[in-house]
N, C-alpha and C positions, 0 to 999 in steps of 0.2 A: 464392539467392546474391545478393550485392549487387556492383555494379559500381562500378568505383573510377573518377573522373571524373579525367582528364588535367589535373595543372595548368602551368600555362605558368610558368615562371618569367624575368620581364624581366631583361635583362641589360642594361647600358650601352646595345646598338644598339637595345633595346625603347624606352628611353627616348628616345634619341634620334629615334627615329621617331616616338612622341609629340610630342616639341616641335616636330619640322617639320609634322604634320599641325595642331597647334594654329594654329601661326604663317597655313601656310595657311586656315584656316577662319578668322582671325582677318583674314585680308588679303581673303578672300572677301567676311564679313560687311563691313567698311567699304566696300568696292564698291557693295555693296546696296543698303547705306545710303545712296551718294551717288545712284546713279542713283534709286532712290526718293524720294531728297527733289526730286532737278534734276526728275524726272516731276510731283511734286504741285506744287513752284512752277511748273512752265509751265500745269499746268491750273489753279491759281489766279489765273493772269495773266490766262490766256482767258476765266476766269469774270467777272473785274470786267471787262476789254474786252466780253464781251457784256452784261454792266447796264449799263454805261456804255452802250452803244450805243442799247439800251432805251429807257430814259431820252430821251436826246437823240431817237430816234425818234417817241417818244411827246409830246414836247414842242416840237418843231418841227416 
């Protein structure tokens, strides 16, 4: 016997529950993105602050 696999069919509120989960994961990821990028420029700062540091240690 074979089974017949349920299919869903979207209606207006399927779609529209789409577009609000997109929006959200869409407003998620740019979040990400910013705390991610604000996280690698601080450790980039602290990385030339400590060669900098280096430097002037090692030469004074």
């Amino acid at each position: 016997m074979t089974r017949q696999i349920p299919v869903r069919t979207g209606g207006s509120g399927s779609l529209a529950k789409n577009a609000l989960l997109l929006v959200l994961a869409f407003i998620v990821a740019v979040l990400l993105w910013n705390v991610i990028g604000f996280l690698a420029g601080v450790v980039i700062f602290a990385l030339i602050v400590y060669v900098i540091y280096l430097i002037l240690r090692r030469h004074l």
